[in-house]
C-alpha positions in Angstrom: 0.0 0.0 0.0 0.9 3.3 -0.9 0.3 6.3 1.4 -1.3 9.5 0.2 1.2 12.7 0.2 -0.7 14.2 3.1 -0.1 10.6 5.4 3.5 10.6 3.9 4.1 14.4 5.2 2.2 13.4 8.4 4.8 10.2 8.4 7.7 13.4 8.9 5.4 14.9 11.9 5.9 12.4 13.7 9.1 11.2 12.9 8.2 7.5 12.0 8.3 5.9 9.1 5.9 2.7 8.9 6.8 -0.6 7.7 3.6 -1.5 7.4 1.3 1.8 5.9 -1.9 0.1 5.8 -1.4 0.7 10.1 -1.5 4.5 9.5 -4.6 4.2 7.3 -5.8 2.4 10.1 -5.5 4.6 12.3 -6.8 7.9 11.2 -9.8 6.2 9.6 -13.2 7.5 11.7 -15.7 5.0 12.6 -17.9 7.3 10.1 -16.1 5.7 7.1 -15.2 2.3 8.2 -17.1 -0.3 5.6 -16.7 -4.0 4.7 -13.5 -3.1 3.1 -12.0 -0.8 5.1 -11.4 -0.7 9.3 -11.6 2.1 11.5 -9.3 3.1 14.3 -11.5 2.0 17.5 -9.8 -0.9 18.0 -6.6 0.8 17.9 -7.6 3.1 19.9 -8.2 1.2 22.7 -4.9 -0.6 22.7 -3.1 2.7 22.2 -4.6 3.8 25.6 -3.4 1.1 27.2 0.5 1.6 25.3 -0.1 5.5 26.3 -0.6 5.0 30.0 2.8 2.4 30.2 4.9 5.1 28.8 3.9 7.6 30.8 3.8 5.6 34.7 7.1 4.4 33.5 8.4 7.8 32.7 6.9 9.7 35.5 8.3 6.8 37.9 12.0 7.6 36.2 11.5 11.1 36.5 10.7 11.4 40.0 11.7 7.8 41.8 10.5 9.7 45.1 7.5 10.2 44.3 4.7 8.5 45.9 1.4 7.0 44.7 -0.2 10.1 45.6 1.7 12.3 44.0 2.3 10.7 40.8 -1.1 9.5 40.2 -2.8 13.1 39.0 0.7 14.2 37.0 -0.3 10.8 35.3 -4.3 11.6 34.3 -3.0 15.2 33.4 -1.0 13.7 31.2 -3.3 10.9 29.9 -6.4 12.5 29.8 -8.3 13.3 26.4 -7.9 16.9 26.9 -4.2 16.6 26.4 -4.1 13.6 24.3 -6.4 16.5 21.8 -3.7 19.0 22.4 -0.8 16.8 21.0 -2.8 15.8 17.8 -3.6 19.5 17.1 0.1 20.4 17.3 1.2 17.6 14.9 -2.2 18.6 12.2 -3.8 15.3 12.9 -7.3 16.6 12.0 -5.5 17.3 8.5 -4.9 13.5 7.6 -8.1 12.4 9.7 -10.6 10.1 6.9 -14.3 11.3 8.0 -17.6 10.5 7.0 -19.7 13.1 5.7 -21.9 13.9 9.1 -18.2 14.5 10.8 -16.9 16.3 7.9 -19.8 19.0 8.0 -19.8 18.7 12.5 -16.7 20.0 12.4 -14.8 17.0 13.2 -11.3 17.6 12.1 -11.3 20.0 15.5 -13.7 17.5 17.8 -11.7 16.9 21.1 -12.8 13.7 21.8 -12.5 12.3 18.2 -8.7 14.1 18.3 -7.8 12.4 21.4 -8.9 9.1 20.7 -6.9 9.5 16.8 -3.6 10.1 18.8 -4.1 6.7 20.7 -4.9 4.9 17.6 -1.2 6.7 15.7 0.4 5.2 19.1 -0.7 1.6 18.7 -0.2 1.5 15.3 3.3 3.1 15.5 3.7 0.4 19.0 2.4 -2.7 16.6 4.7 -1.5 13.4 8.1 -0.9 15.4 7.5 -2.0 18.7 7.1 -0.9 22.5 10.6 1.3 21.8 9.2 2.9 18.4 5.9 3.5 20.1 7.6 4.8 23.6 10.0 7.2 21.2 6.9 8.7 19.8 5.2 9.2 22.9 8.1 10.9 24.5 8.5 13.0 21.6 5.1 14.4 20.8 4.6 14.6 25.3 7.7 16.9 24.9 8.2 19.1 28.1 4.7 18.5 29.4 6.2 15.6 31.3 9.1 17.4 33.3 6.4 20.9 33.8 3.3 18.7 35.3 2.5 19.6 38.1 1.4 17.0 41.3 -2.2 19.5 41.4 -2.9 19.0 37.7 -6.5 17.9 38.1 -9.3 18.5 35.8 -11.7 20.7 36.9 -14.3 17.6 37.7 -11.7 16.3 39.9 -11.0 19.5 41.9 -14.7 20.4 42.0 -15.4 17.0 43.3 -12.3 17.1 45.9 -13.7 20.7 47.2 -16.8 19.4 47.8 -15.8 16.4 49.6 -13.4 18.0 52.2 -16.1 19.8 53.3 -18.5 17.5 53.8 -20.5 18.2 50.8 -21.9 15.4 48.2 -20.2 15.2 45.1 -21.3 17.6 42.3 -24.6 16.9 40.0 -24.0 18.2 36.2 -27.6 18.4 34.8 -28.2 19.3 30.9 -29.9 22.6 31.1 -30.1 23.3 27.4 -29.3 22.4 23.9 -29.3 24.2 20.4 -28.3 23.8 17.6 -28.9 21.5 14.9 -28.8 17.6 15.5 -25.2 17.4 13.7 -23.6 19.7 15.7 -25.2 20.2 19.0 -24.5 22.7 21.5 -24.7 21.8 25.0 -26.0 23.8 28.4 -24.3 21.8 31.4 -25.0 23.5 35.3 -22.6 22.4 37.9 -24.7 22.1 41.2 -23.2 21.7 45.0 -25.5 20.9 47.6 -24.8 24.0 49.7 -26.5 26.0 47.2 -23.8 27.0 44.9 -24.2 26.5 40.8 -22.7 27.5 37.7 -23.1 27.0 34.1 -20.9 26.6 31.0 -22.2 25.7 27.0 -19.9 23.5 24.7 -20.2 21.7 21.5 -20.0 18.4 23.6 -21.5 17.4 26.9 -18.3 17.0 28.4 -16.5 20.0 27.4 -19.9 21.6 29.6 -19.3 19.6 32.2 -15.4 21.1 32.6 -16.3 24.2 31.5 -18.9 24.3 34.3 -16.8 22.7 36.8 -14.1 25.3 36.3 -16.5 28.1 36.2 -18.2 27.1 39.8 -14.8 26.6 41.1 -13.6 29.3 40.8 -16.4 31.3 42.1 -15.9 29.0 44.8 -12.6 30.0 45.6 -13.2 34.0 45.1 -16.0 33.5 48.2 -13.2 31.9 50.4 
């Protein structure tokens, strides 16, 4: 198989060059063009989760040896989590080479977070099952850049540190409760409220329920915080 000049120029990106192309196809093919003939990346993307989170307990264990559980466990989901993951594949143009059904296409899905995130884990297993766990631990290393040694032990998402707030005082975790929606049925638009059970409540709209949800958490937080 013969890779298209955008895959070959993505190839560069990332620095690997794939012994077996029809992996890289693979991976950047959406579940909204998958067919008889042709695979999607799901199933890749759930090994490259699993290759993802190795790489980074082993590196944050060699980085800091230490460190304890407690410590390196929420540098690890900041570094895992699909909000990051999303940030790598937009600095290496992976929406560029991403192969989209039409409904995708016209949501916007080139720039979709979750669909981003989960494309970077597919690219990691198939790099992982074309050169190996050293190829695939390279890549990782590579595209993670600095965002490894400038994590910081606090790095929670904003769920997390609502939830955490909450709880030290006694509270019951946060409710997030859809609120609203517009927007037509392709690309939706969602109205997520935070609620706390002293009272408290924010709300945040995103293109996906949980992008709300964060954006919510974040916004209650911080009012939160401003009160204290």
């Amino acid at each position: 198989m013969k890779l298209s000049g955008d895959l070959k120029a993505f190839e560069k990106r990332i620095g690997h060059h794939f012994a077996k192309p029809e992996l890289l196809v693979r991976a950047v093919t959406h579940a909204s063009m998958s067919s008889a003939n042709r695979d999607d990346n799901q199933r890749l993307e759930f090994l490259g989760d699993r290759v993802l989170g190795l790489v980074m307990a082993e590196a944050l264990l060699a980085l800091d040896p230490g460190a304890s559980e407690g410590q390196l466990a929420p540098r690890f989901n900041a570094l895992v989590r699909k909000e990051t993951c999303a940030d790598v594949a937009r600095e290496i143009d992976l929406g560029k080479v991403l192969k989209l059904g039409r409904s995708e296409m016209i949501s916007g899905g080139r720039r979709k977070q979750a669909l981003l995130g989960d494309a970077i884990e597919a690219v990691i297993a198939a790099v992982y099952l074309d050169g190996g766990f050293d190829a695939a631990k390279d890549l990782v290393l590579r595209l993670w850049g600095d965002r490894l040694k400038t994590v910081k032990e606090d790095a929670r998402d904003a769920k997390t540190a609502l939830q955490e707030w909450a709880q030290a005082r006694g509270l019951n975790p946060p409710r997030y409760v859809q609120t609203g929606r517009s927007g037509p049925d392709h690309a939706p638009v969602f109205t997520i409220t935070a609620r706390l059970d002293n009272g408290a409540e924010a709300a945040a709209t995103a293109p996906s329920k949980r992008a709300a949800e964060q954006a919510a958490a974040s916004t209650l937080l911080r009012q939160l915080e401003s009160n204290t």
